[in-house]
BAKOL-254935 format. One line per 5 residues: number of its first residue (from 1); for each residue x, y, z of C-alpha. Coordinates in steps of 0.05 Angstrom, whole numbers. Example, Ala and Ser with C-alpha at 12.3 -4.5 7.8 and 13.67 -1.06 7.14 Angstrom:
1 = 246/-90/156; 273/-21/143
//
This chain:
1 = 430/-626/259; 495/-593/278; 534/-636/231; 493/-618/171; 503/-549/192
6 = 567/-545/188; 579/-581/122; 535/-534/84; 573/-472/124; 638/-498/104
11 = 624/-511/29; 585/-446/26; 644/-412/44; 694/-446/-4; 638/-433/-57
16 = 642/-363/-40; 712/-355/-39; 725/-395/-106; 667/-339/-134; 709/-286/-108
21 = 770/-309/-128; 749/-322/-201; 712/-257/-202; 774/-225/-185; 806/-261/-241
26 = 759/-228/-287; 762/-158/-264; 851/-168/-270; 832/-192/-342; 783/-143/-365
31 = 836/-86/-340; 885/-116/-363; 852/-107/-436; 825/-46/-424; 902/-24/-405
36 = 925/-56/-476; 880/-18/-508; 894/44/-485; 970/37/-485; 960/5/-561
41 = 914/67/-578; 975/116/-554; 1037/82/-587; 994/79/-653; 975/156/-644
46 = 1046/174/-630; 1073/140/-682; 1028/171/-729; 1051/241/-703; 1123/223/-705
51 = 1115/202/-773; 1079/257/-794; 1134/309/-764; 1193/267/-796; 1153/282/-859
56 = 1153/348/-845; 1231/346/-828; 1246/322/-895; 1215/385/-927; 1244/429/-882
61 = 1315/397/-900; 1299/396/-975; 1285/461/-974; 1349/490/-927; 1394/447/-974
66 = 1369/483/-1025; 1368/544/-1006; 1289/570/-1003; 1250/570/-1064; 1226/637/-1101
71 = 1157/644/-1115; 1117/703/-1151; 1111/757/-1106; 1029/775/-1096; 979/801/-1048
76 = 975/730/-1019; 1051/723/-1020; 1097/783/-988; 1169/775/-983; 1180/757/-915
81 = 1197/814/-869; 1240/771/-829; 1290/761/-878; 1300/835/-893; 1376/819/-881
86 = 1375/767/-945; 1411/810/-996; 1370/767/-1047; 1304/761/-1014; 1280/787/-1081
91 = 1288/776/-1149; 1267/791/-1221; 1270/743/-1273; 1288/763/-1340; 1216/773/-1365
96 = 1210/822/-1309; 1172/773/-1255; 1184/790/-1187; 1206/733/-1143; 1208/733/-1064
101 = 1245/676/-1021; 1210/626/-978; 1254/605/-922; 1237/532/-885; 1201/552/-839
106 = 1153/598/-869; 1141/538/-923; 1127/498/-860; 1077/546/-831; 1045/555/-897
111 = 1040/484/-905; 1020/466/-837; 962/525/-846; 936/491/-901; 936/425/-872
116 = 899/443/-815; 840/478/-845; 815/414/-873; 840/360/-816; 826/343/-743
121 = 911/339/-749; 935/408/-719; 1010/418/-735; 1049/481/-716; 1120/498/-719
126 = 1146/537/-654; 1210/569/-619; 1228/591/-548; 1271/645/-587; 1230/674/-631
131 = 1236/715/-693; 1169/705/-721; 1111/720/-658; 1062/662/-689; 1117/610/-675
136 = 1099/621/-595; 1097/558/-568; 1044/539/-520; 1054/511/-450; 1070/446/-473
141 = 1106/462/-526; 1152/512/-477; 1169/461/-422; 1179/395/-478; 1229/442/-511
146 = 1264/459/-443; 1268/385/-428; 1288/361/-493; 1340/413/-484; 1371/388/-421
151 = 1355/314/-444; 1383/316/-506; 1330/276/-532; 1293/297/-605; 1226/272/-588
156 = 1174/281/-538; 1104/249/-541; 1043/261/-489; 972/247/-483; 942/326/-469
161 = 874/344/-451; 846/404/-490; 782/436/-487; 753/377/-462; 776/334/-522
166 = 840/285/-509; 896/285/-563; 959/252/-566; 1012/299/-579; 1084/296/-604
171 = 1142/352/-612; 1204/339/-659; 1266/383/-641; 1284/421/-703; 1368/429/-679
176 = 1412/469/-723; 1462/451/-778; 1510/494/-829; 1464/519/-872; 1420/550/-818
181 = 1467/591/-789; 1453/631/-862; 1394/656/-842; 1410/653/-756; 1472/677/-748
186 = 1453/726/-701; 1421/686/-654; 1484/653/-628; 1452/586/-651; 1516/529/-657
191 = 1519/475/-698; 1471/417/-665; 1437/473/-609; 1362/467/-609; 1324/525/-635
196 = 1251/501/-645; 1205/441/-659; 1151/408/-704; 1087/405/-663; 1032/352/-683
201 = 976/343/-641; 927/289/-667; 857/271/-633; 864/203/-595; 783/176/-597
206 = 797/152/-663; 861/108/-648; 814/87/-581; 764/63/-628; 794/27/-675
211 = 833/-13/-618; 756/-30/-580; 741/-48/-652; 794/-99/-651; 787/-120/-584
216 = 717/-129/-569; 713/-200/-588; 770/-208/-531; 729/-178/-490; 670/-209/-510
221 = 708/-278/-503; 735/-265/-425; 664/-253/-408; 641/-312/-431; 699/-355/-397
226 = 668/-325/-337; 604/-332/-343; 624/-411/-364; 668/-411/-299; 615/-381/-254
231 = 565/-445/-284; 607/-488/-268; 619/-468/-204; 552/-454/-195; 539/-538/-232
236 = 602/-569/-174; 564/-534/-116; 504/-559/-127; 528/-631/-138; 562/-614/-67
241 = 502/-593/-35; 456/-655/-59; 505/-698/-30; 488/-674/39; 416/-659/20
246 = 385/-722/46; 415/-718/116; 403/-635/121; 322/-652/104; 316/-711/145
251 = 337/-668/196; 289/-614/179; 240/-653/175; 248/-679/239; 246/-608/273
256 = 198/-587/242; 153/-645/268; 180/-624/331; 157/-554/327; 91/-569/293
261 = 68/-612/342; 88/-565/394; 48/-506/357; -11/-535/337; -27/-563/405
266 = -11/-495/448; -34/-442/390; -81/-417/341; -58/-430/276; -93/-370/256
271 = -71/-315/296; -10/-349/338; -44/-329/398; -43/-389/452; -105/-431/447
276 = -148/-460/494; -105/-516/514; -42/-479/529; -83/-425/565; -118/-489/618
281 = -48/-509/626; -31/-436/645; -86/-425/686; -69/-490/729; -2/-472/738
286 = -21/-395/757; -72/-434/812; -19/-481/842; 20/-417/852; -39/-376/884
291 = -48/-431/934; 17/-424/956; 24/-341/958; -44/-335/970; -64/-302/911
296 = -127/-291/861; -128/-318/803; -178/-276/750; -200/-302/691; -232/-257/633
301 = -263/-268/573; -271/-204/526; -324/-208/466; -328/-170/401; -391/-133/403
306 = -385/-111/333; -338/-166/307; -393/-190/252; -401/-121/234; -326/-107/222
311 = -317/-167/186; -380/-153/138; -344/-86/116; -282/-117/100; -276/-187/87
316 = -296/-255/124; -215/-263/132; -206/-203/159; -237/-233/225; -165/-270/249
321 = -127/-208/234; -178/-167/288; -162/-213/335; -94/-215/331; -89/-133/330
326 = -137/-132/388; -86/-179/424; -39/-138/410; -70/-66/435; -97/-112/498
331 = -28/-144/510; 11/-71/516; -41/-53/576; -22/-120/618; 36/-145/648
336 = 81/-199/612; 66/-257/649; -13/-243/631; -33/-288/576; -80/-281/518
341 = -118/-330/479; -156/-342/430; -224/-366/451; -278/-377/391; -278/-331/332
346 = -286/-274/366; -266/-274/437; -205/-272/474; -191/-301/540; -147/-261/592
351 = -109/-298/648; -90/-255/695; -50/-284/756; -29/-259/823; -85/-207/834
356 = -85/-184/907; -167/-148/904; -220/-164/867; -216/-84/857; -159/-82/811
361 = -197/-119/761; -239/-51/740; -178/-16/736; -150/-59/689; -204/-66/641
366 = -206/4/643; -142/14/611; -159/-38/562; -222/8/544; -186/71/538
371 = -134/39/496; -180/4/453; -216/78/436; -160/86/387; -177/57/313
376 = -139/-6/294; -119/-13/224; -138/-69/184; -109/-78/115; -96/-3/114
381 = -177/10/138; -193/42/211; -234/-1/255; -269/23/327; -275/-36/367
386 = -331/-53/425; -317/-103/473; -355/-125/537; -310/-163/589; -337/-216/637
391 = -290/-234/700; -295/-298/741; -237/-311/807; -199/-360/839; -217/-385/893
396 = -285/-336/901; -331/-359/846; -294/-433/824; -228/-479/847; -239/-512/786
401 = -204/-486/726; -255/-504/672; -314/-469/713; -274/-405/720; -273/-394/649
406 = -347/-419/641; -364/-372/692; -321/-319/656; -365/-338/592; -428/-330/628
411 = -408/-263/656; -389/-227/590; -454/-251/550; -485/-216/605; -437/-162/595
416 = -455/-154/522; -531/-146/541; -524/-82/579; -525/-15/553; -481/17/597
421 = -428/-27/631; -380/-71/583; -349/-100/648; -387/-165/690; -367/-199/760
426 = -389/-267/755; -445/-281/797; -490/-341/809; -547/-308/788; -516/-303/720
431 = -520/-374/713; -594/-366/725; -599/-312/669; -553/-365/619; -606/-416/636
436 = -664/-384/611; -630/-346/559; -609/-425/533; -688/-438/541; -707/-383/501
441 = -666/-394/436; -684/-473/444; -755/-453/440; -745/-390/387; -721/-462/330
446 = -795/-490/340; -838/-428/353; -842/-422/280; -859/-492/271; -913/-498/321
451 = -948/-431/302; -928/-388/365; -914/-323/325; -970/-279/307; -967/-208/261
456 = -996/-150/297; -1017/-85/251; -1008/-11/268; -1051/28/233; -1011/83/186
461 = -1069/144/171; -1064/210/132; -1075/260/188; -1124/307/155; -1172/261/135
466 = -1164/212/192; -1157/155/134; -1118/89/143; -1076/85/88; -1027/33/108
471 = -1001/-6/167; -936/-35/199; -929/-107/222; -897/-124/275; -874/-189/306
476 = -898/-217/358; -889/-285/405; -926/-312/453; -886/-362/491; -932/-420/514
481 = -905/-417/586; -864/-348/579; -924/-309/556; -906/-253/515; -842/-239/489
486 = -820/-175/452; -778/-166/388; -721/-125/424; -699/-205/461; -714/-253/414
491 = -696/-214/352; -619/-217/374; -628/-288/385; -655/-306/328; -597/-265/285
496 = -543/-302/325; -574/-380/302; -595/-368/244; -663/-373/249; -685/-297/223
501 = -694/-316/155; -734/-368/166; -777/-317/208; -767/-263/171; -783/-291/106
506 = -848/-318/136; -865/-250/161; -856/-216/93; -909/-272/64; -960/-263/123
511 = -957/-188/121; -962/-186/45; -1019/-235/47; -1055/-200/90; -1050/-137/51
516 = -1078/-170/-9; -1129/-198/23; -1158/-125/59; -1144/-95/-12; -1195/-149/-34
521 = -1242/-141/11; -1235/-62/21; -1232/-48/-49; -1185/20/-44; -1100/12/-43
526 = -1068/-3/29; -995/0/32; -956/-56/81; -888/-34/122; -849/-100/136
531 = -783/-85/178; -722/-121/160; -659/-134/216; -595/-123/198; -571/-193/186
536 = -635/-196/139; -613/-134/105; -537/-157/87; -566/-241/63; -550/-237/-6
541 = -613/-270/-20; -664/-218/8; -686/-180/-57; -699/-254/-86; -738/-269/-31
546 = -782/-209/-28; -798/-225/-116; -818/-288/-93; -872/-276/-41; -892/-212/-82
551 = -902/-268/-144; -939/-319/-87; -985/-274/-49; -1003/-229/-118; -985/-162/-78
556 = -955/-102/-119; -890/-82/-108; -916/-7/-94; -958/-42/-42; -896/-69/-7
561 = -858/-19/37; -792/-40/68; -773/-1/133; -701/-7/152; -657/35/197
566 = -599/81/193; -545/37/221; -564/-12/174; -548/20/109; -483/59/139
571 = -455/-9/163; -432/-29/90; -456/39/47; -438/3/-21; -476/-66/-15
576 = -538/-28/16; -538/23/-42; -535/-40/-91; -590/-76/-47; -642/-21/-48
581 = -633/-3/-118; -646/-80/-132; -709/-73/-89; -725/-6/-118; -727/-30/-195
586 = -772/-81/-176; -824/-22/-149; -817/-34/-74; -809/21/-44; -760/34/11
591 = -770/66/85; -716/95/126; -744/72/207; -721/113/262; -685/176/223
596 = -651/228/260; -614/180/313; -568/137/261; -499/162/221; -528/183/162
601 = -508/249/135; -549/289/77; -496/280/26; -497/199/37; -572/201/48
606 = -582/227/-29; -544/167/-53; -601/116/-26; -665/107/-74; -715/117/-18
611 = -786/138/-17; -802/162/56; -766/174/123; -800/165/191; -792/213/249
616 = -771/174/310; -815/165/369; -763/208/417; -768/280/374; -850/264/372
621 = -859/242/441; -842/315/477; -852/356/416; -911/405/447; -867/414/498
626 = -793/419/473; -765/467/431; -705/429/414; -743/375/379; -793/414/351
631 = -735/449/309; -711/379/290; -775/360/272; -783/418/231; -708/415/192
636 = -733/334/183; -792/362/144; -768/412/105; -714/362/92; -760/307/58
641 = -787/362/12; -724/383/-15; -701/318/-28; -772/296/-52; -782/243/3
646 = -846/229/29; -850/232/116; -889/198/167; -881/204/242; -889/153/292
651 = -904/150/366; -962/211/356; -999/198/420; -1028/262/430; -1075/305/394
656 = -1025/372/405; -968/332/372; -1012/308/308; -1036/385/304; -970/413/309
661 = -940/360/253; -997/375/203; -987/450/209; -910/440/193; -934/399/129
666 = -925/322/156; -997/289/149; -974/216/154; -973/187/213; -979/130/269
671 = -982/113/332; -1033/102/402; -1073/164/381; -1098/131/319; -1091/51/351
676 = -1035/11/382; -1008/-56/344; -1072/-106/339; -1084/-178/309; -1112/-174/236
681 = -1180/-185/263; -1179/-129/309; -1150/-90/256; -1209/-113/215; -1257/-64/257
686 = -1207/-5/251; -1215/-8/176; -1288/-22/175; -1295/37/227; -1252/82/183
691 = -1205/109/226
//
């Protein structure tokens, strides 16, 4: 490739310097004009001032030659107080007119005035030795008189600057002769001496313009020669660079195979982290090396509790981007020959060689933990991260390489299961644990199939009149060889397959069924509570499913109450709020399960269309006894009636607590004072009895 190289360097470089080089061609040209221009715009200036003084010469010598001229003496014309000496400075005719002389240079002056009253031309006539004060020449005029006096020289021209407008300025020496020694021969003035000039100062911007009116084209011209010049270059260097084209990509081509093949079999194309395979091929290595130093070898793999959730706020794609920022924020608390990789969609896997104790490891997922408290920012959005860590080690749990990260596995799912350690040593028990945690979710895809779920009801009863008014269902499964098995374990499962809409769907049917059917038979209204999980809650197609069963069981949507929690609807606050009013147009009304221990604050709780919230079991369950909750309680209450929320409590289980609620104005309630969760016969007899 080094050939190819250094082709293109070369003719880059001659490219660039013929560029320069004709560039610099231009700029020489275009000042080169600009300089004709200006030089053009001054010689025709000057020579319109020098003609215009010459002009003015001519008078002035007409006029000494003859003598002056007499004009009629008024208040405009004066005889001239300077010629006081004139024995004939005035005259009368012989019809008794008064004539007065007019010497040059007051027919100058009064000439010159008029002239420049009505033209951008200012002409003056001035003297160093003055008899007349308004001949006082300026600074200009004083020093071009002093030079043309020890030059010789008759003419002077200058380009001056004058209140901020440029003219081009010319002075004519006005040198004496015979007949001016008439009128100055008391100035000691010689034949040929210098006693004055004819000042003409003319603006320049018109001379300027006419010469950029005439050589604009020019202009216009030399720009397009280089513009033409520059495409041709541009046209020869391309020709240049397609003749070593083929070679240069060939080449590329070849390295870039190179590479690829390199990449995609040692990293995530996603993320660049190092995948799975360059990580085994690390973790060998870091083994032959602890068998020789005598070394462990520890092997983590770190989970994403709330990956789904992150990635539900934002975007699905926003899921490679985590990983790579958590990668990052894990990488700064390890040291550099530590590797990270990519391990699923949302795990990482941590080697970390040459650990001495089996003690460090805490330590150092500690640090990851307290680093990882900070927010991450994803596409300009803050993001909390929880993570549960699983640990395996060479040579204690495995010697082989692909059990250690197994084992690693194993240990963080237990990890993830615990509420109050994110960290797991592998143990063989937890292989036990993974066994029948396998069993389970293998038997959760045909429990629906082979009928081992039931619906249990809790009655729901207005307090004062010890009515049932409603119930909850509730899941339940009873394992053929496992027995009974709660919501809290299999719930989770089912979210992670798949499987909860399937379940939850058939649920929703049985539950709404069943209310029809006690309506029927009952003959009064009965209100259903069906909960919905959080993966339920964000399929797209939940409020379709719930018009459907409504439609196939005949229930009424005001019949139908949906309980969900806190967390739910704060997860993703904008596709919740479209969800429920979805459901809520339809007429189902909406429950909020479990208030007081979510994220919900009052000014995002009015922006939900619900219809009730119900007090958690853990303010109920102490409430004759604890002042703290009883306040809750109480603020929960009054709460609902502001907002115009109806309120039910659960988890009432004593007759105190039920008393105390109805005397702070709750009177819906549930829980083992009025009946636990039955089987619809059972809960049969609780209607039939009343309660």
């Amino acid at each position: 490739m080094e050939p190819a190289l250094n082709s293109q360097a070369i003719i880059t470089r001659y490219i660039y310097m013929l560029v320069t080089a004709w560039c610099v061609i231009f700029v020489v040209a275009v000042s080169f004009i600009v300089s004709e221009v200006q030089s053009n715009a001054e010689n025709q200036a000057f020579l319109r001032a020098k003609t215009i003084a010459e002009r003015d010469i001519l008078y002035r010598d007409w006029v000494s030659k003859s003598g002056g001229v007499y004009i009629g003496v008024s208040d405009q014309n004066q005889p001239n107080p300077f010629l006081s000496f004139v024995h004939d400075r005035e005259v009368v005719t012989r019809d008794g007119a008064k004539l007065t002389l007019v010497n040059p240079a007051t027919m100058t002056r009064q000439v010159y005035a008029l002239n420049n009253h009505d033209s951008q031309i200012i002409n003056r006539i001035t003297s160093l030795d003055l008899m007349n004060p308004d001949n006082a020449p300026d600074s200009w005029e004083s020093s071009t008189l002093m030079e043309l006096g020890r030059t010789g020289e008759n003419i002077h021209s200058a380009m001056v600057l004058r209140d901020g407008i440029e003219y081009a300025r010319t002075l004519v020496a006005l040198k004496t002769d015979a007949s001016c020694l008439e009128c100055h021969f008391d100035q000691g003035y010689r034949v040929g001496d210098i006693r004055g000039g004819l000042s003409v100062m003319i603006p320049f911007a018109p001379f300027l313009e006419a010469e950029w009116s005439d050589s604009i084209y020019l202009l216009l011209i030399t720009t397009l020669l280089w513009l033409l010049g520059l495409g041709v270059i541009a046209f020869f260097s391309k020709q240049l660079d397609l003749g070593i084209s083929q070679v240069r990509e060939s080449e590329r081509q070849l390295n870039i195979a190179e590479t690829s093949l390199h990449y995609l079999s040692h990293f995530d194309q996603r993320t660049n982290l190092p995948n799975r395979a360059l990580f085994d091929d690390r973790l060998i290595q870091a083994i032959t090396h602890s068998d020789r130093v005598g070394n462990k070898v520890a092997v983590a793999v770190m989970q994403v509790a709330n990956f789904a959730q992150i990635c539900d706020t934002f975007e699905y794609s926003v899921g490679d981007q985590l990983i790579r920022r958590i990668a990052e924020t894990v990488g700064v608390c390890i040291r550099p020959d530590d590797t990270i990789a990519r391990f699923g969609r949302e795990s990482l896997l941590i080697l970390l060689p040459s650990i001495l104790v089996k003690e460090n490891i805490p330590r150092i997922i500690d640090k990851i933990n307290v680093i990882l408290e900070e927010s991450l920012d994803i596409e300009g959005h803050e993001a909390f991260v929880n993570a549960s860590f699983g640990v395996s080690l060479y040579p204690d749990d495995s010697k082989d390489p692909m059990s250690l990260v197994k084992f690693a596995e194993t240990a963080a799912a237990r990890a993830g299961n615990l509420d109050r350690s994110n960290l797991q040593m592998y143990a063989s028990e937890l292989n036990d644990l993974a066994h029948q945690q396998l069993q389970l979710e293998t038997g959760l895809r045909k429990a629906l199939k082979e009928g081992q779920f039931s619906i249990y009801y809790q009655p729901q009863i207005d307090a004062p009149s010890g009515r049932v008014v409603g119930a909850e269902a509730l899941i339940r499964w009873f394992h053929p060889e496992k027995g009974l098995i709660t919501p809290d374990i299999f719930i989770p499962m089912a979210e992670n397959n798949g499987t909860i809409f399937e379940i939850g769907a058939w649920v929703m049917r049985e539950a709404c069924k069943q209310a029809v059917a006690w309506q029927k038979e009952y003959q009064r209204p009965f209100q259903i509570g069906v909960n919905v999980s959080a993966t339920q809650f964000q399929d797209p197609l939940l409020v379709d499913m719930i018009e459907n069963v409504l439609a196939e069981t005949g229930l009424s949507p005001e019949s139908l109450e949906i309980e969900i929690t806190e967390g739910m609807i704060m997860a993703d606050v904008e596709n919740a709020v479209d969800t429920l009013v979805d459901l809520k147009i339809r007429g189902v009304k909406i429950a909020i399960d479990d208030f007081g221990t979510g994220y919900s604050s009052l000014s995002q709780l009015k922006r939900f269309p619900i219809d009730r919230l119900k007090i958690d079991r853990s303010f109920v369950s102490e409430i004759d006894e604890n002042n703290d909750d009883q306040v809750i309680v109480e603020m929960i209450i009054e709460l609902t009636g502001k907002l115009n929320l109806a309120v039910i409590a659960e988890g009432v289980e004593k007759v105190e607590q039920r008393d105390f609620l109805v005397s702070r104005g709750c009177y819906s309630m549930q829980g083992h004072l009025f009946g636990k969760a039955v089987a619809a016969d059972v809960f049969n007899e609780v209607l039939t009895a009343g309660v």
